[in-house]
MARGU-15409 format. One line per 2 residues: number of its first residue (from 1); their letters; for each residue z, y, x of N, C-alpha, C. Coordinates in pm, whole numbers. Last residue first. Layout:
<pts>
NUM = A = Z:Y:X:Z:Y:X:Z:Y:X ~ ...
</pts>
This chain:
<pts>
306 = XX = 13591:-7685:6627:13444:-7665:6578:13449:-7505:6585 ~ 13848:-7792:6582:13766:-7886:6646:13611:-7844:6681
304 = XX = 14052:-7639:6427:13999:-7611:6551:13930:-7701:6620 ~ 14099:-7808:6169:14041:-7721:6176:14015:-7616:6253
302 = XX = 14206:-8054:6290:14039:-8038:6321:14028:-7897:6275 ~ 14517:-7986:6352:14434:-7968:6452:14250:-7924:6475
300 = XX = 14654:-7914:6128:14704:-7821:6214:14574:-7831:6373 ~ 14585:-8102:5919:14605:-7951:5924:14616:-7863:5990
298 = XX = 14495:-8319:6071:14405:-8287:5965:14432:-8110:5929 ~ 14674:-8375:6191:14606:-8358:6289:14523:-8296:6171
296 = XX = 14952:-8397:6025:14922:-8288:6084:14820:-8306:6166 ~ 14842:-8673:5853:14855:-8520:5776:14868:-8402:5871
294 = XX = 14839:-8847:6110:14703:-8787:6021:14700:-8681:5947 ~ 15133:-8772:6134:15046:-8779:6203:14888:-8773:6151
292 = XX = 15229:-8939:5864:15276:-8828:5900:15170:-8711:6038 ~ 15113:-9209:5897:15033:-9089:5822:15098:-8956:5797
290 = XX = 15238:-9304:6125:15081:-9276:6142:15068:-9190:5992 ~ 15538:-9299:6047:15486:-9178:6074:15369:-9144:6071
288 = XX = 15466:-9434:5821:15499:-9321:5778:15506:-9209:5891 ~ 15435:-9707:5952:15342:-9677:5905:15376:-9545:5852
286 = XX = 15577:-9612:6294:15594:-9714:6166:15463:-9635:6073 ~ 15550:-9548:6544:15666:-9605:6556:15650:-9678:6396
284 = XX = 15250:-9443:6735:15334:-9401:6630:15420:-9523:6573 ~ 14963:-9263:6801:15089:-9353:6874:15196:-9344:6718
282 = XX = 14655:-9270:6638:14784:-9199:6688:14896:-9294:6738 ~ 14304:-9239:6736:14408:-9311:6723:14510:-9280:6742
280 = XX = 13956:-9165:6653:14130:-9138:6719:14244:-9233:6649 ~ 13656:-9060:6753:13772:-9154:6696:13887:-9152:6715
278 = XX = 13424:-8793:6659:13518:-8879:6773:13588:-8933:6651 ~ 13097:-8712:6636:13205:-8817:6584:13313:-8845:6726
276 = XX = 12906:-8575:6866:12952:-8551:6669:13058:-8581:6615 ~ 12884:-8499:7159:12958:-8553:7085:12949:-8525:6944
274 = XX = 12830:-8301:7358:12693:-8335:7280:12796:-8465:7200 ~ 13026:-8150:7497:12923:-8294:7582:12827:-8328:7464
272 = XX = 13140:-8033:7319:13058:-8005:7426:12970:-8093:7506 ~ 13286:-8242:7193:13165:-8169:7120:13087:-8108:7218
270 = XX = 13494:-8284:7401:13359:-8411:7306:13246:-8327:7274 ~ 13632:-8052:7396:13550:-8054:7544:13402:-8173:7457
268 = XX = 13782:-8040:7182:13635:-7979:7172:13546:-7996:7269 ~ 14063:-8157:7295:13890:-8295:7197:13780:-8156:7212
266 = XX = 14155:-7930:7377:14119:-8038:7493:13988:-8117:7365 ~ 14175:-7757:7196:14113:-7732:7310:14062:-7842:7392
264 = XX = 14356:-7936:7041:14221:-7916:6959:14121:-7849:7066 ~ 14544:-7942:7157:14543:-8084:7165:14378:-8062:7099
262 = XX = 14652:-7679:7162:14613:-7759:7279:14537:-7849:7287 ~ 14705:-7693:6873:14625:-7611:6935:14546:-7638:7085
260 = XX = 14938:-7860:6839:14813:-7824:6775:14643:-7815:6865 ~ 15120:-7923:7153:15109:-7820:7045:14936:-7863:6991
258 = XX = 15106:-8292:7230:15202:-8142:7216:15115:-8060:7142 ~ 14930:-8500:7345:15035:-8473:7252:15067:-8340:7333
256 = XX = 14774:-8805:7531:14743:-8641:7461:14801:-8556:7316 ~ 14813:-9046:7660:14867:-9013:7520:14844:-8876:7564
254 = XX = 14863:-9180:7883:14754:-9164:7857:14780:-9082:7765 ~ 15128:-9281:7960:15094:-9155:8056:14951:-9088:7960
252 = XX = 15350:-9352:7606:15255:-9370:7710:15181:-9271:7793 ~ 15496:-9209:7495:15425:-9267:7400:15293:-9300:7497
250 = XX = 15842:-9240:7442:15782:-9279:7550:15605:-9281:7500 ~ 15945:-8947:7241:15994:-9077:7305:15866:-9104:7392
248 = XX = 15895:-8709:7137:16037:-8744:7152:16050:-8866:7219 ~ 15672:-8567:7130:15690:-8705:7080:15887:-8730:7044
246 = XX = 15513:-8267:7001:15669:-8296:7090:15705:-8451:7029 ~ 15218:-8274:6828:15384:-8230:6817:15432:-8320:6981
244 = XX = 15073:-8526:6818:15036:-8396:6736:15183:-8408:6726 ~ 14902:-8797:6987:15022:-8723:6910:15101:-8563:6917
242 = XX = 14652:-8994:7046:14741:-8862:7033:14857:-8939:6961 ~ 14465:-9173:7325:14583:-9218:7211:14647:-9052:7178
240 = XX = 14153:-9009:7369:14235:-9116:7425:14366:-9117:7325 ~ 13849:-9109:7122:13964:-9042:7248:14065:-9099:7252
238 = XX = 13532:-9229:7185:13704:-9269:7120:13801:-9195:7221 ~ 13255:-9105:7023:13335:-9148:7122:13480:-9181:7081
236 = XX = 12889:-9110:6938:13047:-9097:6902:13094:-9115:7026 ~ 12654:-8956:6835:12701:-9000:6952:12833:-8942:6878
234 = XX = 12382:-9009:6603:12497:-8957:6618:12552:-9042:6697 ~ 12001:-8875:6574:12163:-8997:6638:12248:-8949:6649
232 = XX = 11754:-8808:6373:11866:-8784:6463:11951:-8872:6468 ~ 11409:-8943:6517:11513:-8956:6450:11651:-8887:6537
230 = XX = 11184:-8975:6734:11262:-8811:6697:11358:-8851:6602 ~ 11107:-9145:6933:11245:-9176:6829:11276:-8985:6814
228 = XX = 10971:-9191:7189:10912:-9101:7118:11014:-9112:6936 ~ 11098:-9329:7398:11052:-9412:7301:10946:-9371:7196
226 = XX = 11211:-9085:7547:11075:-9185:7602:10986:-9256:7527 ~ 11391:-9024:7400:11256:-8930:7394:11163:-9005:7443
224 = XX = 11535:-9245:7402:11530:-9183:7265:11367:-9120:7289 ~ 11630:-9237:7684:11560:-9314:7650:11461:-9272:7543
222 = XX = 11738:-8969:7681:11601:-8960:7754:11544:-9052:7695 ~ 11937:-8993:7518:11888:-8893:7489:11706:-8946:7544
220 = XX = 12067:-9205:7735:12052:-9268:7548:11975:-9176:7518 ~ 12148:-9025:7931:12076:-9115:7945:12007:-9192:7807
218 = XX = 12326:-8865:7817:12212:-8797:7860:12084:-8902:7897 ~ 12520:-8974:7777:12498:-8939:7665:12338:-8911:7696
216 = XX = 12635:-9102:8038:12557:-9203:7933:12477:-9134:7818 ~ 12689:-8831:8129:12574:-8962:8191:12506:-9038:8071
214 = XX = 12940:-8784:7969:12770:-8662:7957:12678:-8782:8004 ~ 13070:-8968:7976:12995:-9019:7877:12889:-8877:7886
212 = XX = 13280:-9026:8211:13117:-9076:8218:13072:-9056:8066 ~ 13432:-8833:8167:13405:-8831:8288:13243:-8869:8319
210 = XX = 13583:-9016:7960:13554:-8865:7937:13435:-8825:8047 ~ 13548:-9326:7952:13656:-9234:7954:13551:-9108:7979
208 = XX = 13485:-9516:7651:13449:-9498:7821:13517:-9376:7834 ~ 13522:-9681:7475:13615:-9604:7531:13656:-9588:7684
206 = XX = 13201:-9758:7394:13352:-9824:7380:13474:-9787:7478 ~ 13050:-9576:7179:13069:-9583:7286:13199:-9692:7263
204 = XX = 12792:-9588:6894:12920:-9621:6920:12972:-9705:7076 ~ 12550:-9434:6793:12602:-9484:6909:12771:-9540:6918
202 = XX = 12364:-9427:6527:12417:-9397:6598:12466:-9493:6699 ~ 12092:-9523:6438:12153:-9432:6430:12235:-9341:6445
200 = XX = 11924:-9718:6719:12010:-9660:6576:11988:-9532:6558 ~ 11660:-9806:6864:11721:-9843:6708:11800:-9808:6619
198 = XX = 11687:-9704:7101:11595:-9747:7069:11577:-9799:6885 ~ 11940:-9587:7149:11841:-9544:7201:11739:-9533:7121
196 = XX = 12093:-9865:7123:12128:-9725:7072:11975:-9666:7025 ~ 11967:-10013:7310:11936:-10073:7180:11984:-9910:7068
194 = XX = 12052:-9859:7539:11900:-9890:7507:11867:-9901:7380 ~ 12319:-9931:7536:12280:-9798:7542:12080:-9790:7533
192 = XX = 12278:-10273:7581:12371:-10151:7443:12307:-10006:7444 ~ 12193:-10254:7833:12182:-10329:7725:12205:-10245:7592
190 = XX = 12389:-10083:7994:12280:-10044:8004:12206:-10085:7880 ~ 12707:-10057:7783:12629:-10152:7885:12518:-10058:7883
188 = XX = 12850:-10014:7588:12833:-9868:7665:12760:-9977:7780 ~ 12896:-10007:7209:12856:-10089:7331:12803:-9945:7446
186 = XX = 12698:-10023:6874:12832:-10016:6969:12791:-10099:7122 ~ 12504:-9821:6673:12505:-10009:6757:12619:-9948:6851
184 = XX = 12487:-9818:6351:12506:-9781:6436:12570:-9880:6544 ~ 12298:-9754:6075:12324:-9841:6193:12318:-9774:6274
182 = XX = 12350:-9636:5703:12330:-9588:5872:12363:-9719:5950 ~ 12118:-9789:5474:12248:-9801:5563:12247:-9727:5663
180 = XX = 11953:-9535:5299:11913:-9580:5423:12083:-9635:5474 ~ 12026:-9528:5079:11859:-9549:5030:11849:-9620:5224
178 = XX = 12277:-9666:4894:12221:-9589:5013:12050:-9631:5025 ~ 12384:-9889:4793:12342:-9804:4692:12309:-9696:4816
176 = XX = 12152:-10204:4832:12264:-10104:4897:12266:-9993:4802 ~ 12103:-10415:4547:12046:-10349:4678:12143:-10236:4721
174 = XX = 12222:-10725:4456:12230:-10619:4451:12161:-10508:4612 ~ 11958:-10892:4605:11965:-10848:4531:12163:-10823:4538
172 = XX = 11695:-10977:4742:11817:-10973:4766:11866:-10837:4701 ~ 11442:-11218:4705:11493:-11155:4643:11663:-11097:4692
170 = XX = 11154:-11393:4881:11339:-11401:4839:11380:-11286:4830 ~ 10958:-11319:5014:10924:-11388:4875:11080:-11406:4808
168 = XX = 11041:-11384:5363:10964:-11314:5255:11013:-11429:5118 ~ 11198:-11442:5658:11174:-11450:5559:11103:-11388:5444
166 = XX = 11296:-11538:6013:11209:-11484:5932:11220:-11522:5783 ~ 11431:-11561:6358:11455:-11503:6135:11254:-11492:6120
164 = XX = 11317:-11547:6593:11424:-11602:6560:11442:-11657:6397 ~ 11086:-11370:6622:11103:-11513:6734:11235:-11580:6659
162 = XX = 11011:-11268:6312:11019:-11258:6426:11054:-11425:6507 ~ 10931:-11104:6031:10888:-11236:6093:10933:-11237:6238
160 = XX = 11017:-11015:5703:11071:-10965:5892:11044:-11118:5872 ~ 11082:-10830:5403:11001:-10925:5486:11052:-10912:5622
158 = XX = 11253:-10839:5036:11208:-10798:5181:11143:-10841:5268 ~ 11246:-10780:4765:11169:-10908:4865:11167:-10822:4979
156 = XX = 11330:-10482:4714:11439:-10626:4684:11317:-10734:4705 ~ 11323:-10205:5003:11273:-10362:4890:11320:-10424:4864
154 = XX = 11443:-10063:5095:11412:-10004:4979:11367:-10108:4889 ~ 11710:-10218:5362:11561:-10104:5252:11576:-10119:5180
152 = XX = 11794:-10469:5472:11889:-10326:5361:11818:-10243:5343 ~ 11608:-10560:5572:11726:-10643:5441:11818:-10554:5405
150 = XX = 11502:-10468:5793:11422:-10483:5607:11527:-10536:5525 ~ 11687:-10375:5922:11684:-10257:5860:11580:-10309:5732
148 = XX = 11831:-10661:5966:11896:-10602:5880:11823:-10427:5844 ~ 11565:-10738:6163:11564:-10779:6044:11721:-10764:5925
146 = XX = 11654:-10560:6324:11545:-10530:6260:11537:-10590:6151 ~ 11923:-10668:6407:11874:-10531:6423:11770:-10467:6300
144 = XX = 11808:-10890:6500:11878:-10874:6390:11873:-10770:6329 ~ 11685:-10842:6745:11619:-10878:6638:11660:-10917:6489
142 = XX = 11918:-10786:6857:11771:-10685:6899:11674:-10701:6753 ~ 12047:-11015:6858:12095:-10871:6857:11994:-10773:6802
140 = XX = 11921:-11169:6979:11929:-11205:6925:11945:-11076:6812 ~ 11892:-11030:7318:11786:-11041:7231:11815:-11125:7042
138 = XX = 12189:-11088:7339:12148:-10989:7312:12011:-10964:7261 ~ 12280:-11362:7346:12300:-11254:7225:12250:-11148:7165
136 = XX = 12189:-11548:7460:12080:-11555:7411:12163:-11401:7325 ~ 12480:-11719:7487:12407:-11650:7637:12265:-11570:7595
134 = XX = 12533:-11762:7211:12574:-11682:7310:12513:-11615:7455 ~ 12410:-11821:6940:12351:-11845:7066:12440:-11738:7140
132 = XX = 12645:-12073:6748:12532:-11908:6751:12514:-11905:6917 ~ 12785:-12225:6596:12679:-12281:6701:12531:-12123:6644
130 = XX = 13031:-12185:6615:12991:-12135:6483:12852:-12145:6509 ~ 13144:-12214:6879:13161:-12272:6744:13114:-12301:6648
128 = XX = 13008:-12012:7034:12989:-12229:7022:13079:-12259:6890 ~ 13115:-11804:6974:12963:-11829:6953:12933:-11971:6954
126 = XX = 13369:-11808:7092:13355:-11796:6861:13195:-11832:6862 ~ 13321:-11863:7319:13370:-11978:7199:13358:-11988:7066
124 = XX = 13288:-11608:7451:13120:-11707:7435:13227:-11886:7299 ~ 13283:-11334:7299:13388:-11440:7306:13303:-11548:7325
122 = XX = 13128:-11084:7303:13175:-11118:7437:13293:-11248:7411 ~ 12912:-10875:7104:12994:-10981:7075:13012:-11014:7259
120 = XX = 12709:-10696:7029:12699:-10796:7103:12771:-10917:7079 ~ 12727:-10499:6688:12723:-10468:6883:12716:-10676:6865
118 = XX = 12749:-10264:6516:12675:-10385:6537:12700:-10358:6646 ~ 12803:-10065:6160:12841:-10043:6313:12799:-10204:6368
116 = XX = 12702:-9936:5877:12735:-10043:5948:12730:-10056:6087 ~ 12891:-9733:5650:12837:-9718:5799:12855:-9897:5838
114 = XX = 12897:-9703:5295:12899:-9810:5401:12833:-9705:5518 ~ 12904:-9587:5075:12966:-9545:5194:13010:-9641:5305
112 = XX = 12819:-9639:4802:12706:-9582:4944:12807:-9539:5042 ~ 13000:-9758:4653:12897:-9627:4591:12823:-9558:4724
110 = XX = 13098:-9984:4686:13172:-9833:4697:13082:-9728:4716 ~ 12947:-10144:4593:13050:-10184:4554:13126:-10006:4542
108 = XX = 12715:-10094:4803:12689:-10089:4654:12829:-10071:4567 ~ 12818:-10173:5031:12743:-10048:4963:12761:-10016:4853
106 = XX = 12901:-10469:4990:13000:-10350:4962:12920:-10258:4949 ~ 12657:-10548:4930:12723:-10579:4798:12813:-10440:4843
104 = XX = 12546:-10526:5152:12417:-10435:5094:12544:-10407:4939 ~ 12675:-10725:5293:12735:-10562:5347:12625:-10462:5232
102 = XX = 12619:-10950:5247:12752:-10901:5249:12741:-10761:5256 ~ 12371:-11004:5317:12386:-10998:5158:12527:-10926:5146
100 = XX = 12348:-10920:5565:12273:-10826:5468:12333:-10834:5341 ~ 12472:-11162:5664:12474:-11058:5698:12451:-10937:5560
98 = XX = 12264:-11335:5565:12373:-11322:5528:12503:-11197:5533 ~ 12032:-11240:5696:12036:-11249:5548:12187:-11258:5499
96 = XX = 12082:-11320:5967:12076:-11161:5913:12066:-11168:5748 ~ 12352:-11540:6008:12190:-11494:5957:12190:-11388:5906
94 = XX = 12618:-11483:6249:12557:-11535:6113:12405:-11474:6130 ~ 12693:-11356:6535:12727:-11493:6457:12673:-11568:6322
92 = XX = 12542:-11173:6566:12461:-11231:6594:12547:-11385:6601 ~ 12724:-10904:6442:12597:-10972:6360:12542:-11158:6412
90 = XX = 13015:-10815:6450:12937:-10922:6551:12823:-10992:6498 ~ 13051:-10481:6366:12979:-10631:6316:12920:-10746:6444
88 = XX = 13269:-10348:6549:13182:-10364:6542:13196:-10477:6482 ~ 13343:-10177:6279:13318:-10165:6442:13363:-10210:6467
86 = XX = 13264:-10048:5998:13234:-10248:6064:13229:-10172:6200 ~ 13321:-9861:5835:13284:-9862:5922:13325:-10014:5954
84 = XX = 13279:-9612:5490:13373:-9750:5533:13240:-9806:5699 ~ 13408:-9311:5450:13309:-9386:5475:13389:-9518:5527
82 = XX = 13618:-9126:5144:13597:-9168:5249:13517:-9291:5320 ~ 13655:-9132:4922:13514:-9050:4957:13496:-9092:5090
80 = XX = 13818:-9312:4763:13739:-9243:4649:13598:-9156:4791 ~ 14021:-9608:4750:13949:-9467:4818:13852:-9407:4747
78 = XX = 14031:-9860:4698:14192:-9772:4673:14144:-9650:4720 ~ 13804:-9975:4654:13891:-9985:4553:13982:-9899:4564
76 = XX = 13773:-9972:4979:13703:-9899:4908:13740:-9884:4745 ~ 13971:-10206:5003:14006:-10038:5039:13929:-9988:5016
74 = XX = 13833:-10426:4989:13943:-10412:4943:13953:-10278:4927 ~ 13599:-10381:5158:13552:-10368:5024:13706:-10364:4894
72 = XX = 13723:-10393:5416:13637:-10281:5367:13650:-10267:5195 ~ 13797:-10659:5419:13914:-10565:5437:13831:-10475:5359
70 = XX = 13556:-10836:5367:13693:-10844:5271:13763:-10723:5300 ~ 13452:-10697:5607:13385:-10698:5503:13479:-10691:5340
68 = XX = 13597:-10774:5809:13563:-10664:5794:13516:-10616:5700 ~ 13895:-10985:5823:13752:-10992:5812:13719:-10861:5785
66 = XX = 14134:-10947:6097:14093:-10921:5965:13936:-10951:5935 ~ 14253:-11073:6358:14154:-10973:6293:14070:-11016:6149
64 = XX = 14517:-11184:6509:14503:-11148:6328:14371:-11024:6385 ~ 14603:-11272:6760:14485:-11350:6720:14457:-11317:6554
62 = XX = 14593:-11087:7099:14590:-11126:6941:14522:-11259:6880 ~ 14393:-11043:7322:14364:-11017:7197:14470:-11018:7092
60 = XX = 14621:-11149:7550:14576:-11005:7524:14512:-10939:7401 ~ 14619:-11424:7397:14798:-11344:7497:14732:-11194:7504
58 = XX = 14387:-11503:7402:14471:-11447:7246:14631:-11398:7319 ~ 14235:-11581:7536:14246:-11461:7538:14342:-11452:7423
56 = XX = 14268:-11923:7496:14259:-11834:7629:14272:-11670:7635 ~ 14228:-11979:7307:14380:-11951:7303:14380:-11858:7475
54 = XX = 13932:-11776:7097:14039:-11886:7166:14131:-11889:7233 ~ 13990:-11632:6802:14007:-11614:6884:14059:-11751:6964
52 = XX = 13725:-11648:6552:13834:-11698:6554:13837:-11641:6704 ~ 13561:-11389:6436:13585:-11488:6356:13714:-11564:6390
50 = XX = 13605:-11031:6416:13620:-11175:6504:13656:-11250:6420 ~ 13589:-10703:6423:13511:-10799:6360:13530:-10931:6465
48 = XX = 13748:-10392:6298:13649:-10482:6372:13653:-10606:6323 ~ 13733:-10085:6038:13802:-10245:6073:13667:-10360:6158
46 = XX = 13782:-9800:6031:13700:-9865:6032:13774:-9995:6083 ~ 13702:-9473:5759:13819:-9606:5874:13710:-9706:5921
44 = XX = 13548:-9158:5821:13555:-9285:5810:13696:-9323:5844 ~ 13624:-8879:5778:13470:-8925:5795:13499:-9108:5744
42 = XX = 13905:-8730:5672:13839:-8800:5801:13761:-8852:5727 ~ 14079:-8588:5485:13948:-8517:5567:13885:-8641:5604
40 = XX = 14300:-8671:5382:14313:-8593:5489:14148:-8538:5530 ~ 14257:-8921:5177:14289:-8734:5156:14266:-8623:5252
38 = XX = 14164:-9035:5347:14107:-9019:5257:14088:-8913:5187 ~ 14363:-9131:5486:14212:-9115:5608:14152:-9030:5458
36 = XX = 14576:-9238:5276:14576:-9123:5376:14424:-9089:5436 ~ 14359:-9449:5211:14421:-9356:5158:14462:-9209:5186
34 = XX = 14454:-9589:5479:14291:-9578:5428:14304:-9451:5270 ~ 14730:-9632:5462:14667:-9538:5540:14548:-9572:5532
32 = XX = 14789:-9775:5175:14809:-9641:5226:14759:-9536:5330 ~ 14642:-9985:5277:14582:-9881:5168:14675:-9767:5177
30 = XX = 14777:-10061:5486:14681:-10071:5484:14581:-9969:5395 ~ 15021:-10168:5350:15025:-10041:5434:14866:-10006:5493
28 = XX = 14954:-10368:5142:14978:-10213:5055:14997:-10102:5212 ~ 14879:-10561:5332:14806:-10483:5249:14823:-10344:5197
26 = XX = 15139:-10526:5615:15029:-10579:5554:14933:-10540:5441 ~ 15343:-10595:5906:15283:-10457:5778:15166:-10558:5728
24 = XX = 15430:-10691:6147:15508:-10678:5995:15412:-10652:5864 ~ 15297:-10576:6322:15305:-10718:6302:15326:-10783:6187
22 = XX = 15298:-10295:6343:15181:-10336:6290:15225:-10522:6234 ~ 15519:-10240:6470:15519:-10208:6333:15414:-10293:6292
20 = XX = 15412:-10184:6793:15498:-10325:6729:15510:-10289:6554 ~ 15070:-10158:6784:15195:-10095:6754:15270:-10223:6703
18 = XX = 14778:-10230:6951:14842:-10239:6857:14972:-10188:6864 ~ 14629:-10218:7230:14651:-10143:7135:14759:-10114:6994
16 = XX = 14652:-10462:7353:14613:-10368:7422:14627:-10256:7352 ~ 14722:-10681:7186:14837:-10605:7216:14783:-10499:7319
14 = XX = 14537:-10610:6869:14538:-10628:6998:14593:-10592:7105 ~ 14479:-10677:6581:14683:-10699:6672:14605:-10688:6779
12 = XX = 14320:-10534:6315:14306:-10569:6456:14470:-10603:6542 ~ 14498:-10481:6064:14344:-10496:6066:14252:-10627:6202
10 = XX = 14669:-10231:6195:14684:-10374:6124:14594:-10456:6130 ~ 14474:-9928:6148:14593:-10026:6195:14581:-10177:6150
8 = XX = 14105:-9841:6182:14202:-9887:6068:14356:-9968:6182 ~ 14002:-9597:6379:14016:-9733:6317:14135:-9752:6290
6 = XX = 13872:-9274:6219:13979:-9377:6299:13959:-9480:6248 ~ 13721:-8985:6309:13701:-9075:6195:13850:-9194:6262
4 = XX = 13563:-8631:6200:13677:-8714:6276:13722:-8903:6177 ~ 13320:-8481:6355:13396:-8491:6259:13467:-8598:6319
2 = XX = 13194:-8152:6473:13261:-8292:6517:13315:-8320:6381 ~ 12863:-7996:6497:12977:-8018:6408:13041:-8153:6441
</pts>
């Protein structure tokens, strides 16, 4: 069964992605289309994660990303079923406690529909800043990991002793209203696809193109079995930019558009590859059409996704 989930507009400016509309737009378009994601069917939104951008990448990044946590817990107020997604939590800037305390409140806040999504992080400045170990991320990562699955259990004293964190006898309190946060670790490195493997729940690919993800999928599978992890995982992916209908204008070579039906032949190939979750993203000129666009992929497309 595929379901269908998107990241949030606005949220993120990365002119690798972003829509000139987006520059303009701000809260109330925001809840509209988390709103829209809401009515329409889709699984999740989801808003990434950067503290500050240095000036060196900000001509390709951007420099407005939203906090993930503030955005989430805003729009869980204006949503009623739809899942709220951190892709990705750059965990290994703060203390897993802190961490924990933020994300156990939204749970709780929006009645268990937190997905917390985690990956690496690649800005080595936001990591000197905020004097977090950059070259050290990924084992940092590893062990956050763990010490966010005791800080979002079943215990209000939680425990985790490791090379980095450790704490007992402290109380964290409000507790998630989910008995289990899903974690799900982002990232298509060898690194990443291990920690998948080896720890989540799910996988969150980073828009590896079509071609390579049976490999990777098959590879995260073996690890999984090696580890002896009968837990189930959900393998996501991000397809490439739609639009549902005859564009009328330029909406880039990549962009997968025209009839319904077509456009629901081509994403089922995901599910075939052993895919659950795809992500999508629509091209689109202002905030009325993106939810003009969510209303026909929701009607006219997932219900050929399966």
């Amino acid at each position: 069964m595929v379901v269908y989930g998107m990241q949030l507009p606005i949220q993120s400016q990365s002119t690798l992605y972003a829509e000139p509309w987006e520059a303009d737009a701000g809260p109330a378009d925001l809840v509209a289309v988390a709103r829209a994601a809401d009515a329409h069917g889709f699984d999740y939104i989801a808003c990434c994660d950067h503290v500050a951008i240095p000036r060196r990448l900000a001509g390709a990044m951007g420099t407005v990303w939203y906090d993930p946590v503030a955005t989430l817990a805003y729009l869980a107020a204006a949503t009623e079923r739809v899942r709220l997604l951190s892709h990705v939590a750059v965990v290994g800037l703060r203390h897993p406690l802190l961490t924990a305390k933020a994300y156990a409140t939204l749970d709780r806040l929006s009645g268990g529909r937190l997905v917390l999504g985690v990956g690496a992080g690649h800005v080595a400045e936001e990591f000197a800043a905020v004097g977090a170990d950059f070259a050290g991320r990924g084992g940092v990562l590893d062990e956050t990991v763990d010490a966010l699955r005791a800080a979002l259990g079943p215990e209000e004293y939680p425990e985790h002793a490791g090379e980095r964190f450790a704490f007992r006898d402290l109380a964290l309190a409000p507790r998630p209203a989910q008995t289990r946060v899903p974690l799900w670790i982002g990232g298509s490195s060898p690194a990443a696809l291990r920690r998948a493997a080896l720890k989540g729940d799910g996988w969150l690919p980073q828009g590896d193109p079509r071609d390579r993800l049976p490999e990777l999928i098959g590879r995260l599978r073996k690890l999984r079995a090696e580890a002896g992890n009968e837990d189930p995982v959900v393998i996501g992916a991000i397809t490439e930019p739609l639009y549902v209908g005859v564009p009328g204008w330029d909406t880039g070579r990549r962009t997968l558009s025209g009839d319904a039906h077509m456009i629901a032949a081509s994403l089922r190939a995901y599910g075939a590859m052993g895919v659950e979750q795809i992500q999508v993203r629509f091209r689109c000129r202002s905030r009325s059409e993106l939810t003009d666009q969510m209303a026909a992929f929701a009607a006219e497309v997932a219900p050929h996704l399966n």
